[in-house]
Structure formats: C-alpha cells, structure tokens
N, C-alpha and C positions, 0 to 999 in steps of 0.2 A: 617581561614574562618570557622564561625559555622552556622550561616543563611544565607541559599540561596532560592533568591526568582523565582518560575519561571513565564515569564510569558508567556502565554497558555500553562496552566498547563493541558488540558486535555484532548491534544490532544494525537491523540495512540503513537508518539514517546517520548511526552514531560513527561506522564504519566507515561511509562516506566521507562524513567531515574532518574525521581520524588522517583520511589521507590529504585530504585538502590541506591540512594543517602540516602534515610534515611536508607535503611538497612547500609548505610558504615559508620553512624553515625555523618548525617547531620541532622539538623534543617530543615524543607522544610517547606515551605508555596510559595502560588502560585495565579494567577487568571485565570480567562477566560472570555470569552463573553457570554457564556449559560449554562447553567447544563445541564447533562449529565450524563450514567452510570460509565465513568470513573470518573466524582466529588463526586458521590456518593462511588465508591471504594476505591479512594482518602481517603473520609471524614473518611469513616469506617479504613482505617490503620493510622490514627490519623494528616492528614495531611489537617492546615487551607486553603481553597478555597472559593475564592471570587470570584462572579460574577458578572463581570463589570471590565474594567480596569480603575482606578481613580488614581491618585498620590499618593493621600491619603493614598491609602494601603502601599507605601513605604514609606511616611513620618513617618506613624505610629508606624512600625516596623523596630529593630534594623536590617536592612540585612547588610551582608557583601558582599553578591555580588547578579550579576542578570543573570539568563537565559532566553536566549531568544529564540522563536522558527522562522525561517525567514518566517512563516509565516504571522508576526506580519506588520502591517506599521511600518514605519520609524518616522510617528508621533505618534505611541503608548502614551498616554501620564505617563503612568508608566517608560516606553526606557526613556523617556524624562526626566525627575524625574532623573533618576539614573546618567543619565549623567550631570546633572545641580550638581549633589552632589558627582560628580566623584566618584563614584561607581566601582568595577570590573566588569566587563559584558564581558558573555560571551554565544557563538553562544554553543546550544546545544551538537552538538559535542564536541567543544572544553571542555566540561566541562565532557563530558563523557568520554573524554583521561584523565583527571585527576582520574577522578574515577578508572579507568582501571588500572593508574602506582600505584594509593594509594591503589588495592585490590591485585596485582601483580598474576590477575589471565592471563592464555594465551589466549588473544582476536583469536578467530574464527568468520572473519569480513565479510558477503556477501555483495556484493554488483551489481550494474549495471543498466540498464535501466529497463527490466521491472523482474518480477519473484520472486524478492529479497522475499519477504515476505514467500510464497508457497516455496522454496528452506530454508529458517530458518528456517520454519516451522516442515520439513520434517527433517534436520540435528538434530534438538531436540529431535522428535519424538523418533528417531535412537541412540541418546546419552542417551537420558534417561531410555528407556528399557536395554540397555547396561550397565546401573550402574553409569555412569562417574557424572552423579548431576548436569548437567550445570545449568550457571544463564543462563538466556534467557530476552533478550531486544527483541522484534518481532514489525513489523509494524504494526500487525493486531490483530484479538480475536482468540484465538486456545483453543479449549480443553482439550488440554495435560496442562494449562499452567495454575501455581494460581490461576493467576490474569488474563488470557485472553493474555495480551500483558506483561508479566513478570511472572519471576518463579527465587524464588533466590534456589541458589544451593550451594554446597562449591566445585565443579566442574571449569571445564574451562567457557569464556565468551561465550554465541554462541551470536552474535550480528547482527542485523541489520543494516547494513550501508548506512544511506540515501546519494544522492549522488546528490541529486538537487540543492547545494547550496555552493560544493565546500570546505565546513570547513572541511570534511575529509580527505583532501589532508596530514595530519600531523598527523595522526593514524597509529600505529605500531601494524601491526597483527601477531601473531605466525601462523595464515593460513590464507592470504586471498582470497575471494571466489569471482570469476566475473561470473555473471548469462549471460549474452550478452551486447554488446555494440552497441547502435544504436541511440543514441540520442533525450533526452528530456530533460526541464527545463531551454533551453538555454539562456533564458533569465538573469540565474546568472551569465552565461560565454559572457557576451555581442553579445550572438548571433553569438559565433563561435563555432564549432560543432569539433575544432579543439583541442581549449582550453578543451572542457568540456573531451575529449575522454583523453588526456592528462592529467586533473585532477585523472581518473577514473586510468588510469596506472600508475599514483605515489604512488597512494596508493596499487596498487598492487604490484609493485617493491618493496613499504617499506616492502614489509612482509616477514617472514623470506622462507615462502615457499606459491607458490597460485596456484588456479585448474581454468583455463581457458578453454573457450571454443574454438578447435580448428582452429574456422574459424579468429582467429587474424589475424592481420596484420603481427603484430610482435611479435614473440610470447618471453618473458623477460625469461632470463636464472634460473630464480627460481621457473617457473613453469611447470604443470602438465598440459597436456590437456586432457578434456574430448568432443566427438561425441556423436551423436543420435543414434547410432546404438551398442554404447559400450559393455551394458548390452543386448541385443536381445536373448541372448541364456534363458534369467531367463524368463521364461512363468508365471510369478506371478503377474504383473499388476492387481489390483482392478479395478473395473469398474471406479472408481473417479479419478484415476490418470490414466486412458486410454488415454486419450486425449493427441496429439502431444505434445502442448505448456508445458502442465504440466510432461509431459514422459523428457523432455529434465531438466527441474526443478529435477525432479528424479534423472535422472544419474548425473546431476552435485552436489546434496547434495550426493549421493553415494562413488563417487568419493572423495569428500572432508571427509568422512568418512570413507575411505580405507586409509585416512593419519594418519588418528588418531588409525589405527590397528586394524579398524574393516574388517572383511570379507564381500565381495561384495555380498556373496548369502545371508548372515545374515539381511544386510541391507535391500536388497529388502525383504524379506522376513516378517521384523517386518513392513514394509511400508505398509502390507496386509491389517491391521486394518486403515491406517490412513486417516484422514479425511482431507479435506480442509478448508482452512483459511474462517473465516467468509470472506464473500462478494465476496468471488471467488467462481464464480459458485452456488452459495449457493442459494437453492432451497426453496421460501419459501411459495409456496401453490405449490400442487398436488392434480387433480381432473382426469376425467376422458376425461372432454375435455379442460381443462385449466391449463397449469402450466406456474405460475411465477417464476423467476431466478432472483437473484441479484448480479452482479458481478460488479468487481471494475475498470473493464476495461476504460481506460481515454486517452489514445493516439491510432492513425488509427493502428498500428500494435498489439495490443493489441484487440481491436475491430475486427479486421477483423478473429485473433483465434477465438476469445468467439463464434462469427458469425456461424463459421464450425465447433467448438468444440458442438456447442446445433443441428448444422443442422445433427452432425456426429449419436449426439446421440438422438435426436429425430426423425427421420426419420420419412416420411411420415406425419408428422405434420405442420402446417403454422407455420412462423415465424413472431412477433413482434418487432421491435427493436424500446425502449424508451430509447433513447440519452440527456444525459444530459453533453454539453461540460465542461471544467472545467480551469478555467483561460483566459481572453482574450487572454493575451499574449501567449499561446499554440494556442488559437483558430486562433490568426493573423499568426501565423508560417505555421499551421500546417491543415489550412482550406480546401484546396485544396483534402490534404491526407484523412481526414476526411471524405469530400464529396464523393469522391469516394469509400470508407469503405462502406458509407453507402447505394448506389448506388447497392448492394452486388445482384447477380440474386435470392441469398441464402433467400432475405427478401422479407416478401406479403406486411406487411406497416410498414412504420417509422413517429414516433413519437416523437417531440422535444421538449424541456422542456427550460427555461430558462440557461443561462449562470450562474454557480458558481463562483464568482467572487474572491471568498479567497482572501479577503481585497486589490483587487487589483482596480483601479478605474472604475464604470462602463464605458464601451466604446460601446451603443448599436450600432455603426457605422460597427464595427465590426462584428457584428450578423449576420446585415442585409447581407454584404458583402457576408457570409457563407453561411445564405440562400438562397442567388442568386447563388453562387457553386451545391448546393444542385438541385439547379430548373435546371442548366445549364446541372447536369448528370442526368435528366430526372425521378429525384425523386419526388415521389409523398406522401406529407409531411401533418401531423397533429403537428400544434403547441397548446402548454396546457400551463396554469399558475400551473398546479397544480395535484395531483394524484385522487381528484374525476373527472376530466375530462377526465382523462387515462381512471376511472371507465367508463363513459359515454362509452364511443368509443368501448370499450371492449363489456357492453354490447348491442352496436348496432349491433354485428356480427352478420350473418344471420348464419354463417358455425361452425361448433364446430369443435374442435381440433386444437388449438391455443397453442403457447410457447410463454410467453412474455417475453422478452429478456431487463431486465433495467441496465444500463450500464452509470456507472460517479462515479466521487471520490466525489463528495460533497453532496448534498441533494438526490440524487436519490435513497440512499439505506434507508433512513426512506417513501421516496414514495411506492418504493417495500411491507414494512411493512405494510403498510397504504392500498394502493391496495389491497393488499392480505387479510387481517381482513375485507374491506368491501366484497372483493369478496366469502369471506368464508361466512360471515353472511348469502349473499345474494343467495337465492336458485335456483334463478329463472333464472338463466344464458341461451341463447340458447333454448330456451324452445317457 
C-alpha cells in the first residue's frame, strides 16, 4: 500500500492522521467539502487536497486504499467509487492501528465521553517538557504542537482516541487512558448505552496497563484508578485549569503520567504554564463590559460545566448562553437533557442558533420538538440564523457586563470569531 486517499481529509482527526501517515512514508492525497486552515496546512507539508468530493478524484489517481472519516454519508460518492473498484477502505482508526504496528511506537490511548482532548493535551504538554519527543494525534489546535493537532516526535504515541464510532474497539495500547464514561454518540451503537460502554472497556482491557476513573462500575484488573481529590495537597492550579471539569482532566493526565515515571509534583507543576485546547473555553474578545468565550461544549453534561465553570469565574456578571445543537440524532436522544442544561438559574438569556447537521439528514421535526422542551422548562428563547443577529441582540442590551457563553461542535466556533471582530470593530456597545 503506497497511496492512501483520505476522504475528509481536513478534519482535526482525519488531518492528524493524514500527517502521521506521510511522515511513515505514505503517498497522501485527500478531499473535503470546504477549505479550511487545516487544507491550507495540509497543502503547505505537500499533501494534494481537493475540494468537493467527486469520483473523479479516485478515478484519476492510482490509490491503493481509502480512508474514511464516519463522518462522511454512506453515499459519499468517492465511498462509492472505491467500493465499485473494490478498493481497501478503511475507517480512520482502523488505519491508524496500522500505522501504530508499522511505527512500533508504544500507543498512550485517551479515550472516553467527554475531556479526551483537554487531558491529551495536557499528557503532551507534560511529556514534552520531560524530554520523551512524543508524536501527538490530538482532537484539537494546541500550542505546544507543530501543526496544532500533530507533532511528530521519535517518542512514544500520545493519541487521541475518538470513541464515537466504535472502530477503536481493536487498538492495543501500552497505556490506555479513560477520561469518564457516560455516554454519547449512541447512535453508532444502535442506541444502546450498554453496547457503546462495552466498546469503550475493550479497549481498555486491551491495554497492557490503563488509568481509570474511579467511579467504574467495574473496575478491569490492569488498571490504575484515579479521583478528584487525588492531587489536592499540590496548591499549583493556574487560573485556566481551576475549573472542576478541567481539574479532573488534570489528575487523570497526571496519573497516567506517574506510569510513564514521571513524578506527580513535576507534573503539576509544568501544567503551571499550560493553556487550553482551542475552543475550550477559549476567550475570544475581552472588554470591560463584554466578553466572548467559545467553547466546544455539545452534550447537556458538558454544557451544564461550561455553564458554572464561566458563572464560577465570572462572578457578578450576566450570563449569555448561544447554543448551537449538533446532530439531530444527539438532539432526538438527548433533548430533554438539553433543555433543562439550558433552563440553568445560572443564565439571563439563551440564544439558539440552527442545528449542525454533520451530513446527517435535516429533520426540522426534531427542532421543533426541542423547542417545545425548551418553552415547557420556562425558557425564554432568541432564535438567530446567523452571528449578525447575535450582534443585534447583544447590542440591544440596556445593562453592561455581559459574558457571552457560545457553545456547539459545528459552526458556532467561526460565529464566536465573527461576533467578536464585529464587536471589537464596533465601539459603540452600551453606550
């Protein structure tokens, strides 16, 4: 196998593995549906990207096999292509176990429902002031890291383990890492919350050793547990990692870095400097009565920290929350949770933005359904097509001292951008 094609090549996981691949001395070429600054990253480490998914781009070129991202439809018509020419195809992961036995580096695998990213993040941070060189696969953009979502190292793996889609079930980690298990994405496990947890502890059993948290059920005889209260003695918390959600992120990359033989005061201690993953929490205007936060928060347990984590640290400020759901199929499960997240005594007004639909079929049926939840917990609701409308509303405020709180995995973090360059332009805020 010399050309492998991916396709959504530029997405922050599929990106990552894109380069991991050419560094092991693959051919890559890939496509997407839009450009983006990871096509332009892409393009600059000498890797062809197309934008559009057409056949054509496989017909044209010699690939030997295809990656795919599940975020793709099932009528991709590239998927489509490859399998009319019986092609190898192969689910992201699955092609990143290949990588792994063909680099025979020792996978350090996070994985879980929510945190994964903010806990790789930090285990990096932590390995690489230590010396160890790790490559780093990440879900997100960091600044310790090349490329944002990749760093090649001649170190161990530290990887990201997405966990929404079940192909990691056949990954062998030298340490694998579970953040919490609590369930989402269930839509890959037919909607059983039984299956997906099941999934998530196979591949923790496969590992040769893993750091869990210890509120498991069951806790597997090769692992380590780590609590919230583990590290308390260490008074070195940064303001950035104060927050509960992220403090437990903490101790469990801590933890999994007490395997690898580093010392726990050590740990915390280089964490002093570190920052958070773009879109977590990531603050991007600061005035004196307005600040915008974009975080990537997309399920109700995730939403209801961000929620207290900005009330903990804003104090005495109002709160915004601009909600952007993301998948019908999460919004149909998970509507109800949702609506009450947002129902929060913690919020002055909420703000709703269209459904991200990540190529799944619109279902406005669905929407409506949520919004009716939303009316039923006595929520009093602004819906927007778009981030000048946010503008609007924002500046209709009579009160200054405002936190606008924008929260989804799909479009809502380039609205954040957008709000925030008009609101910086614009002087005349409250006035």
């Amino acid at each position: 196998m010399k050309q492998v094609y991916f396709i959504g090549i530029s997405g922050i996981g599929m990106s990552a593995v894109a380069l991991f691949a050419s560094d092991s001395g693959y051919k890559v070429i890939g496509s997407t549906d839009k450009d983006n600054d990871r096509v332009k990253m892409l393009r600059q480490q000498g890797i062809h990207v197309y934008i559009g998914h057409n056949k054509k781009n496989i017909l044209t070129n010699d690939v030997d096999a295809i990656v795919f991202t599940s975020a793709i439809s099932d009528e991709n018509p590239e998927l489509l292509e490859a399998k009319k020419r019986n092609l190898t195809i192969m689910s992201r992961l699955d092609f990143l176990k290949r990588l792994i036995v063909e680099s025979k580096k020792d996978l350090i695998g996070i994985t879980g429902t929510d945190g994964k990213t903010s806990t790789t993040a930090m285990i990096s941070h932590i390995t690489i002031r230590c010396g160890m060189d790790p490559t780093v696969i990440l879900g997100g953009i960091h600044k310790d890291l090349e490329f944002g979502n990749y760093r090649r190292g001649t170190g161990p793996l530290v990887a990201e383990i997405d966990e929404s889609d079940g192909y990691f079930r056949t990954l062998s980690a030298k340490i694998g890492v579970l953040t919490n298990l609590r369930g989402d994405h269930l839509e890959h496990y037919k909607d059983d919350l039984e299956q997906y947890k099941q999934s998530i502890m196979t591949f923790i059993k496969n590992a040769e050793i893993s750091v869990v948290p210890d509120d498991i059920d069951e806790m597997p005889e090769n692992s380590v547990a780590f609590c919230p209260s583990m590290y308390d003695k260490y008074d070195v918390l940064n303001e950035r990692i104060r927050d509960i959600y992220t403090k437990v992120n903490l101790i469990c990359a801590v933890k999994t870095c007490e395997l690898l033989g580093i010392n726990p005061s050590d740990s915390i201690s280089m964490l002093k400097d570190f920052e958070n993953v773009d879109r977590r929490m990531t603050l991007r205007l600061k005035r004196d009565n307005l600040t915008i936060i974009d975080d990537y928060a997309h399920t109700p347990n995730e939403i209801s920290f961000s929620i207290q984590s900005v009330n903990n640290r804003y104090k005495g400020k109002r709160l915004i929350v601009v909600f952007e759901a993301h998948r019908y199929t999460r919004l149909k499960r998970d509507m109800k949770m949702f609506a009450q997240a947002l129902a929060s005594p913690l919020i002055d007004r909420v703000i709703i933005t269209p459904v991200y639909s990540a190529y799944e079929t619109e279902q406005p049926e669905i929407f409506e359904r949520f919004l009716e939840f939303v009316r039923k917990n006595n929520v009093q609701y602004d819906y927007v097509e778009g981030p000048e409308e946010i503008v609007k509303i924002i500046d209709s405020l009579k009160t200054p001292d405002y936190v606008v709180l924008m929260m989804g995995a799909g479009k809502s973090s380039d609205y954040s951008k957008i709000v925030s360059d008009i609101c910086t332009k614009k002087e005349l805020f409250f006035t």
